[in-house]
Every structure is written in C-alpha cells, then in structure tokens.
N, C-alpha and C positions, 0 to 999 in steps of 0.2 A: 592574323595572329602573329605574333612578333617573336624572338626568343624567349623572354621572359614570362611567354603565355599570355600577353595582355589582347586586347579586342584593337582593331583599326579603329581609330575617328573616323564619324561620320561627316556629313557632310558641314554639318554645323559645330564640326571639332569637338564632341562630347565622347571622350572616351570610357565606354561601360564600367570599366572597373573604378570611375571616378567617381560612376555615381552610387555604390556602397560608400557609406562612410558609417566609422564607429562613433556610438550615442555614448559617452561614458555616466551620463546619469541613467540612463537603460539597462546598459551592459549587452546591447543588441548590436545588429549594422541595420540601418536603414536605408531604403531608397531614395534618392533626391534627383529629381529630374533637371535641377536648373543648372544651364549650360554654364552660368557665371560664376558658381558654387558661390553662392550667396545664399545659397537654401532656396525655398519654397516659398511662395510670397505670402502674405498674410491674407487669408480670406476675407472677402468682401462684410461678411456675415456667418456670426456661428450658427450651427447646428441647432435646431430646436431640441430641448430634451427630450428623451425616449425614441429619434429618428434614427434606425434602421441604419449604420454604417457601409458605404457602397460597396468597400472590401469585401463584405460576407452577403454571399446567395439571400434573397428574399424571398417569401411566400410569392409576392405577388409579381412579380417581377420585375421590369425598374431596370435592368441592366443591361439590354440589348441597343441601347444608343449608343453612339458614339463620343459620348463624356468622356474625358480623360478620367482614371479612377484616384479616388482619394488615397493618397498613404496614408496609410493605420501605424498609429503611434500607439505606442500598449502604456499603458501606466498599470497603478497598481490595484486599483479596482477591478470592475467588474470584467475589461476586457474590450468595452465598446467605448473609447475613449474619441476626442473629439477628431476627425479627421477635416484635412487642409490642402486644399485642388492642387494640384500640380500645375505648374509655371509655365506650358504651354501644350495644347492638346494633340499637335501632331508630335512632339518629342516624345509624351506620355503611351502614343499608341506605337510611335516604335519601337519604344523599350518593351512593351508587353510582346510584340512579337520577335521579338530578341530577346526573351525571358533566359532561354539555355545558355546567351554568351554572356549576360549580365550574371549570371550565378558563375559559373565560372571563371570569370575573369574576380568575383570576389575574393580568393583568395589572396589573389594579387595586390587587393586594393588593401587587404588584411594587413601584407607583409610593407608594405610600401609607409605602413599609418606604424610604426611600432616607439616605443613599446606600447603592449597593452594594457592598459589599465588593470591595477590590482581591483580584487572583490573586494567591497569595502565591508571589512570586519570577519567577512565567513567566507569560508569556501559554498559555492553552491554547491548543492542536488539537482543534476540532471536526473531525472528517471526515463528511462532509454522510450516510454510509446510515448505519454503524453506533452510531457515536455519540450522533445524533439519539434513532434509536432507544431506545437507553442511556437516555438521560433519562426519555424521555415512559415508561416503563417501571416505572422508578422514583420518578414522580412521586407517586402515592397510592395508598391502598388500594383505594378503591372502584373505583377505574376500570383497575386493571393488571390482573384476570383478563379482563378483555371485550377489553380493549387485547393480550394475550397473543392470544387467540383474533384478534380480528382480522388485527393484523402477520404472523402464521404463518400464515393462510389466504391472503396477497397475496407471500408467496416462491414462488417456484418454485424446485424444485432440480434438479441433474443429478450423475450418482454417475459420478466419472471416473477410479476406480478409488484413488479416493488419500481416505484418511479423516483428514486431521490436526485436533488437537485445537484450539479456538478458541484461546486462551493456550499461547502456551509462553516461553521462559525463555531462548529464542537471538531470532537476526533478524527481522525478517518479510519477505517476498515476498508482495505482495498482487497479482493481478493484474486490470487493469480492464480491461474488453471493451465497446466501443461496436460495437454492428454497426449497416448498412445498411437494415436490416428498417424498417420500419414499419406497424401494425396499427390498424384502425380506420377511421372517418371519417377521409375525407381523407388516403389512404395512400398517391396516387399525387406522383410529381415524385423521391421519393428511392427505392434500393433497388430488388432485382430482387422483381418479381412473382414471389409464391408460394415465395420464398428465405425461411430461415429468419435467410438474416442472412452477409455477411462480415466477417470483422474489421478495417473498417474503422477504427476508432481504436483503438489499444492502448497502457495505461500498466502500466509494471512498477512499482510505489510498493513500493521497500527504506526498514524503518524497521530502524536499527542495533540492535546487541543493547542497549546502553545507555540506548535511547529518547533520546539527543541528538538525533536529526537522520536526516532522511527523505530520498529519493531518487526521482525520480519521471521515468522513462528512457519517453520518449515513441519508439515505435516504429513507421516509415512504413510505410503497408499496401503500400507497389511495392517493398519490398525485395526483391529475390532473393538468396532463401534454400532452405533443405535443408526438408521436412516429414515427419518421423520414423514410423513404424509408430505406428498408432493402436488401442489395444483398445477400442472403444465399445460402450455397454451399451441393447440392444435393449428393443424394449417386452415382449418376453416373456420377460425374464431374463437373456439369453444375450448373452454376448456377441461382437463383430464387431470381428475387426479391417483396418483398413483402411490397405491397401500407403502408403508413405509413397512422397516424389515429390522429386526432384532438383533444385534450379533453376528454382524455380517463385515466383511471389507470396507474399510473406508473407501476404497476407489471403486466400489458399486454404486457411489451414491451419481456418480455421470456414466451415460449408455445401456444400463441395465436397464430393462423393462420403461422405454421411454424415459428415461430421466435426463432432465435440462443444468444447464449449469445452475439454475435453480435451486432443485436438490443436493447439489454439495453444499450451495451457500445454507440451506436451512441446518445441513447439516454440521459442518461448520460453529453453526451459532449455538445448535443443541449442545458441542461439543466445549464450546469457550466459553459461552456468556457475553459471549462479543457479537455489540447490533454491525450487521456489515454494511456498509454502503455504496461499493462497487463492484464488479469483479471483470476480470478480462481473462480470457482465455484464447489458448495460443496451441499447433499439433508440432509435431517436428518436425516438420520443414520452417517454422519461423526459429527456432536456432541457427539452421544452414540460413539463411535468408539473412540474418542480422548479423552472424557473424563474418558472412561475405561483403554487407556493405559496411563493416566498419574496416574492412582488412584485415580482420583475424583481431584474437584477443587469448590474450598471455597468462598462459597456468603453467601452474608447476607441477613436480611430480618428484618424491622423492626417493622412490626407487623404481628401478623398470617398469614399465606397465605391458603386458601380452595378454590381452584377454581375448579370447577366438568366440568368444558370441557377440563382442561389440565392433571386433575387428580393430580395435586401439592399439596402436604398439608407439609407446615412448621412452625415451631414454631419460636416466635422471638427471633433471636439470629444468630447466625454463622452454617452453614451448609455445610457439602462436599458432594458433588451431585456428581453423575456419570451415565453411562445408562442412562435407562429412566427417571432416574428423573432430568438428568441435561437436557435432550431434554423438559421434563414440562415445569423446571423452564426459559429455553429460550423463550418458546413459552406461558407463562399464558400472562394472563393482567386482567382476570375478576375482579380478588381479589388485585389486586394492582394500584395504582396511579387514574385516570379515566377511569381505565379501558379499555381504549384504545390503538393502536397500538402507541404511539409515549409512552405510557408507557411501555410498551413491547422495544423498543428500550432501553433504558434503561436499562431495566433487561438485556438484551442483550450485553449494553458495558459493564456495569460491568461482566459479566462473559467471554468476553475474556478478558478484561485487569489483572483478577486473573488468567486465563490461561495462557498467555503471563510472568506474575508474576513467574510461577510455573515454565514454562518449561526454564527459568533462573536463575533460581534457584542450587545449589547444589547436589540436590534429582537427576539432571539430567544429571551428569558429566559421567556417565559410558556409554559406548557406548553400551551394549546392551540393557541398558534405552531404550537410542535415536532411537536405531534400531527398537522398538517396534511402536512408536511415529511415525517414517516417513514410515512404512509399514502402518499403519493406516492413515496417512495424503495425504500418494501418493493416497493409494486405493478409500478414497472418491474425488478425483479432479480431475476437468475437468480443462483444462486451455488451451491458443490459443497459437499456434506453435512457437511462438518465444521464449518459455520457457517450450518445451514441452519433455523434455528429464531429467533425476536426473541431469544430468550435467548441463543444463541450468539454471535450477533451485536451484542446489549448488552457481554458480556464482550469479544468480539473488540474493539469500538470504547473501549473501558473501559480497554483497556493501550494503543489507539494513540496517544487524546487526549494521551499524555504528551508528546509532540513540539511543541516550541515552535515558531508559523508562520514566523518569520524564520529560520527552522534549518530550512524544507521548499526543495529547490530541484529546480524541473523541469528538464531537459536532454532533448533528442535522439540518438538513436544517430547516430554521426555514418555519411554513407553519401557516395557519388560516385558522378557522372553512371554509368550503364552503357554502355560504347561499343559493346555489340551492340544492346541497345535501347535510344532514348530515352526511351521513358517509362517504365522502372522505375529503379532505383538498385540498386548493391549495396553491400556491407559497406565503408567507410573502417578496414582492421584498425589501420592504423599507430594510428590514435585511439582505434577501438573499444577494444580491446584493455586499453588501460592505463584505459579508462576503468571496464570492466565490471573490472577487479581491485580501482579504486576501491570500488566499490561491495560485491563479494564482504568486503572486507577493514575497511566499515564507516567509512570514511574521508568527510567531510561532500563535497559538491561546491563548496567557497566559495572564493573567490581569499581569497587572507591566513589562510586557517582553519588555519596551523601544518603545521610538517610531525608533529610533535606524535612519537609511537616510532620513525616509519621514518625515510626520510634513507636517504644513502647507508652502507654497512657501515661500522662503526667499526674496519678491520682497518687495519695500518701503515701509514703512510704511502710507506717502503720495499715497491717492487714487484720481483720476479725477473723476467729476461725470459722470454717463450715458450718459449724451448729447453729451460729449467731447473723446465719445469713439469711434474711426475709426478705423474699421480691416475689412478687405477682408480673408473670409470663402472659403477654399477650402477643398475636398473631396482624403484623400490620400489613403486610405486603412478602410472607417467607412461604414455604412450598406449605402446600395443605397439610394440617396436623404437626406444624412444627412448634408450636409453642407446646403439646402434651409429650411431643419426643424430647423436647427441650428439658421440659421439667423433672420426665423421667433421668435422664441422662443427670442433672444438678442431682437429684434424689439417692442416685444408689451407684453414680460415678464417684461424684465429688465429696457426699454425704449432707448435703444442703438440704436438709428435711423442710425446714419451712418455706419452699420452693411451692409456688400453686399456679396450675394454670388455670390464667382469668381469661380466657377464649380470642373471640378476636376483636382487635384495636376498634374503635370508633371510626378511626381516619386510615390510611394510607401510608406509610413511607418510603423513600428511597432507600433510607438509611435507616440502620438500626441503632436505638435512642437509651439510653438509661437515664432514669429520672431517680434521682436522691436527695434526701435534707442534709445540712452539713452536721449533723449527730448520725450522718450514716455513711460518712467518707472512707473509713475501715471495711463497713461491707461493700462499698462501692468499687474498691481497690481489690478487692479480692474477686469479684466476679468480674470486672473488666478483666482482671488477667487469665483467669480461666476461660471466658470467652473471645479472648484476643481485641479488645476492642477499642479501635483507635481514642485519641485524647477526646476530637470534635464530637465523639458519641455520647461523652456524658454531660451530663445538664444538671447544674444544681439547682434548686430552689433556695427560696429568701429563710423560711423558718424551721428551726426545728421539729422531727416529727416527735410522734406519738411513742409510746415504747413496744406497741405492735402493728402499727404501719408500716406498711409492706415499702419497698421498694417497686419502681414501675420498668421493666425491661419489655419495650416496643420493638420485634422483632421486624424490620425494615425487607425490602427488595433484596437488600445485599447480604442476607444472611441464606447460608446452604443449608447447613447440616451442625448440629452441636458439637464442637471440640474442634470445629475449622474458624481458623481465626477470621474474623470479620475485615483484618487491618492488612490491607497487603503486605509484604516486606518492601524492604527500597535496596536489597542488593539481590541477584539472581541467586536462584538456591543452588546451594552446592551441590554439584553433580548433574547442572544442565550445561548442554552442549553448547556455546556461543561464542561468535568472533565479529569483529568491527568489519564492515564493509571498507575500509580505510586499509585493512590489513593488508601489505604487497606478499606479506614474508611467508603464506598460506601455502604447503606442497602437500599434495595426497602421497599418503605413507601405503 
C-alpha cells in the first residue's frame, strides 16, 4: 500500500484500484478484470433466457467449481441482466480473494477518474437499507457471491401471511418499524426487559405509482386506535390468531399479546386505507450501527438540548451524532418542543432526511463505503418474505431510487389532545382524512405542487336548488348501509327530499359514479358539490330524461361516510405538520 492508499501490482502489473472503473450510463463502478483495460472480452455465446446469473446463490448449486465468476451489469429491468466471463480465470480468482483491497483501494480509483459524472436530469434517492444494498451487490464479480451469502445470513424474516412480489408496476407502501427493544451490550435505559419490542416509531413511506414523489406519514405510538384480528404464524407452522382490541395504543399493535409486525401492518391499513406492501423493521441498536458506519450524521438544534432521561446535551448550533448519542438525539423530547412524542417525531424526521442526505452523497461512491453501510442495515432488519433475500431487496431499492429527494416529504398524522386521557392522542379526522386520500390518490404533499387533474368538478356553473334534486342512491362497493345513511343525510342535511335509496348496485365499483341527462346538469352540479365529487365521477348520458327520472349516484369503493369528500385535495391541508427531506435548514426548537 503506497501513500496515496493504492494496492501493489501484482505479478502481472494489474493494480486493484484500476480495476473499479466508473459506468456513466449506470451511474455505478464496475469490476473489470482485464489487465490491458480494454474491458472484458465478449462472450463466446449469450445467455439462454431465464438462466440463473452466477453472481447470485442458486437453489441447486452450480457455484463450487472453479469458473471464474461473471460480472453482473444491472440495467434497468428486472435485475438479472446478461452477464459476460471475465478475461482470464486465475486473474478472476485472485481478485475475489483480494475482495477487501480491491474495495478499498476503490476510493482511490473514484478520485483518480474525476470529475463525476452529473445525474442526468434528477438528483437520485438512495434509501439508506435497500438501495445501499443494490449497489454493493452489484459492484463486482469477485466479491457478489460471498457478498450475497453474507447480506442474506444478516436478514431476518417474519411471514405475515402476505407474499407480495419486490417490483411491481402500481404504488408502493413500504412500512418502517422502529421498536423499543434493544439487544446486547449495554441494553438497559430504553425498552421493556425481555419485550420483543413496541412500535415505538412508525413511518408509512408511499412512493406514487409514477415514482414522482414519496410520502412519508409519521405515525404517534399514543395514538388511540382500533387493532384488528391478527393471524400470526408460530414457530411450529401454525398458525395463531390473536383477538384484536378496541381503543387501545397504537404501539400495542407489536409485542402485546404475541403480536407480529403483521399486526401493526393490519393496523396501519385499518388506519389509512392504504394496501401496504412491505415493511421493515429495525430496534435501537440499528440507529447506533448506521449512524457509526456512515461517521455520524448532522442535526441541528436550536437551543440547548439537557434532557437527563435521554442523556442528550447539545449546544445550539449544528451537531454530527453517531452511537449513542445519535440513539439520544432520536429518542429525547424532554428538552425539546412540548416535550412530547409528536416532538420527538420530529427530531426523528430530521435525522433521517440528513441520513438519506448523507448516504447520497459523494462521501459514499466507493464501494467498500457502501459495503460497511448494508452490512450494518441488513444486520439490524427484520422484514416479511417478499423482500427477504439481498436480492430482493436490491430490486426493491432499484425501483425506489427513482424518487427525487426534494420530491420526498415527511408529514405527521395529524391527532388531538384525548380529553379522556392525557397522555395519548387520538385521530384529528377533519385533517386526517383528506390527508390519507392525498396520499391513496398519489398526489405530492408540497404547498404550490398544482392542483394538476382534480380541482373542483367541472360541472355548470348553474346549480338547481335542493328541492328539485332527484337521484336514486345505490350501494356498489361503500361500507354496509351506506347508500340508506347517504340518503338520510341528502334528506334532512341538505333538504333533498326526492333523494331514494335503490339498494345495492348490480356491479361493483372502485369509484363512485353519477349518471345524469344533460336536462339534469343543474342537479348534477349541485350534488357533486355536496358530495365532493371529483370531474371523472360524472357521466353524462346521450338523451334527455323524463321530468321524474331520477338521477343514478353508484356509491363506489372509495366512498366513506356522506359529507367526506370523495375528491382528495392536491395541496396538504392546513395545519399538517410537513417538511421536504431536501430540507438542511431543519433545527429542533
């Protein structure tokens, strides 16, 4: 090793840091074994389709010869893209047992290639577990079989009855679980003895189907809420289900009475209306653990912090935490805001969205960075079988990266004091409500972000009054008895006497539908706006009606409750709490 950190030539003059080189149509560094850097020669014969890449562990095995192993080149499908032999098989096998100087000496080969290549058009979204992962995975041949086998020995999984595939082609709903727990040295000060953990912090992170823009609905563990029937799956097969409970803590829905990360996700969905599709879960030792191998990550604080139950003391100004004192600063509240856990939320986003900051950063282009980073992130996570593999979870993180940072924005459910008790909260619906439709409907959380399709209905300006409003209420897919509460509510809310309920739909809908003649565009205008109902919901017909023909209102999937609008908003509502993960300028007050 030389001054500048680089690796000796070996015998055949290949110096390790030559063989990282930066892909600028990737945006990765790749492995290249050939001494003449001329690249990798071209395969004799490609690939059959659908054959098992030798990069990644197979069922059957396959991998214990002495093949030299293929570099895996990622494109932007599925992940198993075509690999291409390396240029000579003893070079190939002593790079793999030189894995630790070839990652290290990456740096070197980083700084020597500069500049780097801009992001063409967006800044990316690293998300610090899977993403990371993604990389270091992908980084070379010789070191992604050992690299596979290790990251997959440091997951843990839990099967909660739900198998969804890493990729898919709609939303996502990922959800984050921070429990209580802590293992190990120096386990005592947080957490119940001998608990497996409550769901002490919880993030719903919606990434839109478009990959525009992320959502990241921070959830207080004193909420009282409902916690749904639970099926959880025993260590001998079977499964157990466990009675759900009424007006209880949100952070009872993990470790009470056997409860799986499962039951917060059911919970969760009782809660939002949002299908979820993953979740990961992490104790406090993966903050000390992640914030050690990034070398600490920069919060602010805008006035003194002394809080003697987190053992935090900072002064104001700018601070890089790491260890225990970035596990303080997650968990103080005494000495900050009211003191309470929705001030602790807070502290919270801002220190991943400077972590997130970080591990996109520059600092973190070499792969045996990254390598440190996803050995730390696999080891503290739990997460449920359909992203329970590095592979999985390379693809998972591979479609989220797409999200540009300043297009990520954390918010809070919003909740109010509980006047039975004071120390939990419950639901603020007036806000909740149009906020979680926000979110179902894919719509950014950003002030000025457009109202962009919705808006109010583009029906007449001309409205008929109440009296001269006739629509026949049917039930197509809304909660049981909603088309008779419907009509009660038009009848002796709005005074819409010719209001009738005609039972339930024929068909099914997603959506809830208004069907009108155009001699009934006045009544149509006047109940779309009482019932908030977007433009796409109304349907005219070709002819004229009759002078007592009713109107047809199909009350759809997406309808709750009469007088909650149907039509999300397109800007956050006033008076929820939200900041861009983009934000530096963030100090706890």
């Amino acid at each position: 090793m030389d001054a500048q950190g680089r690796g000796q030539a070996d015998d055949n003059n290949v110096d390790p840091a030559d063989q990282w080189v930066f892909n600028p149509d990737t945006g990765n560094y790749e492995l290249r074994l050939d001494p003449s850097g001329q690249g990798p020669a071209r395969p004799a014969d490609r690939k059959a389709p659908g054959r098992r890449s030798a990069g990644r562990p197979g069922a059957g095995g396959g991998d214990s010869d002495t093949r030299p192993l293929p570099v895996q080149r990622r494109g932007r499908g599925d992940g198993d893209g075509d690999a291409e032999p390396a240029e000579g098989g003893r070079a190939a096998r002593r790079a793999a047992g030189r894995a630790g100087a070839a990652a290290a000496a990456a740096g070197a080969a980083a700084s020597r290639r500069k500049p780097k290549p801009k992001a063409s058009g967006r800044r990316k979204f690293l998300y610090w577990t899977a993403g990371v992962v993604g990389f270091v995975l992908v980084a070379g041949c010789g070191t992604a079989f050992v690299i596979y086998q290790q990251l997959d020995g440091n997951i843990k999984k839990v099967d909660v009855g739900e198998e969804n595939s890493a990729v898919t082609d709609g939303p996502v709903n990922l959800l984050v679980i921070g429990t209580d727990a802590r293992t190990g040295k120096g386990d005592t000060g947080y957490g119940d003895s001998g608990s497996v953990g409550h769901a002490d912090t919880t993030i719903l992170m919606h990434v839109s189907k478009d990959r525009t823009n992320a959502t990241a609905l921070s959830i207080p563990r004193d909420l009282v809420t409902d916690i749904p029937d639970c099926p959880t799956k025993q260590p001998d097969g079977s499964t157990k289900v466990v009675p759900g409970q009424r007006h209880v803590r949100f952070n009872e829905s993990l470790g009470q009475a056997g409860r799986d990360p499962g039951c917060t996700w059911r919970t969760v969905e009782k809660l939002t209306g949002l299908k979820i599709n993953h979740f990961m879960m992490a104790d406090f030792n993966a903050v000390k653990d992640l914030s050690n191998a990034v070398d600490g990550v920069e919060v602010c604080a805008a006035k003194a912090i002394d809080d003697p139950k987190s053992h935090l003391k900072l002064s104001p100004g700018r601070h890089v935490v790491k260890g225990e004192q970035a596990l303080a600063f997650v968990r103080t509240r005494h000495s900050v805001g009211t003191g309470s856990d929705l001030s602790r939320i807070k502290l919270q986003q801002q220190f991943v969205g400077s972590l997130i900051r970080k591990l996109k950063s520059s600092a973190f282009s070499s792969p045996g960075k990254l390598l440190d980073v996803a050995q730390a992130a696999t080891k503290a996570l739990t997460v449920d079988t359909g992203i329970g593999t590095a592979g999985k979870l390379m693809d998972f993180g591979d479609d989220l990266k797409k999200v540009d940072l300043n297009k990520i924005t954390f918010a809070t459910v919003p909740v109010l004091d509980n006047p039975r008790d004071k120390a939990t909260v419950v639901l603020d619906s007036a806000k909740a409500e149009p906020l979680f439709k926000m979110v179902q409907q894919d719509h950014a959380l950003a002030k000025g972000a457009g109202k962009g399709a919705g808006g109010k209905p583009g029906a007449p300006v001309k409205k008929a009054p109440a009296e001269l409003v006739r629509v026949d209420v049917t039930n197509g897919g809304g909660p049981f008895g909603a088309a008779q509460e419907t009509v009660d509510w038009l009848q002796n809310t709005k005074g819409a006497r010719l209001s009738t309920n005609a039972g339930n739909a024929p068909e099914k809908l997603s959506a809830t539908r208004l069907e009108y003649a155009p001699n009934q565009a006045d009544q149509a205008a006047t109940l779309a706006e009482w019932m908030g109902l977007p433009k796409g919901a109304l349907k005219k017909t070709g002819a004229d009606a009759g002078p007592k023909v009713p109107m047809k209102l199909v009350l759809g999937k997406d309808f709750t409750a009469p007088g909650s609008p149907i039509e999300a908003p397109t800007e956050t509502p006033e008076g929820v709490q939200h900041v861009s993960a983009d934000d530096k300028n963030i100090c706890a007050k």
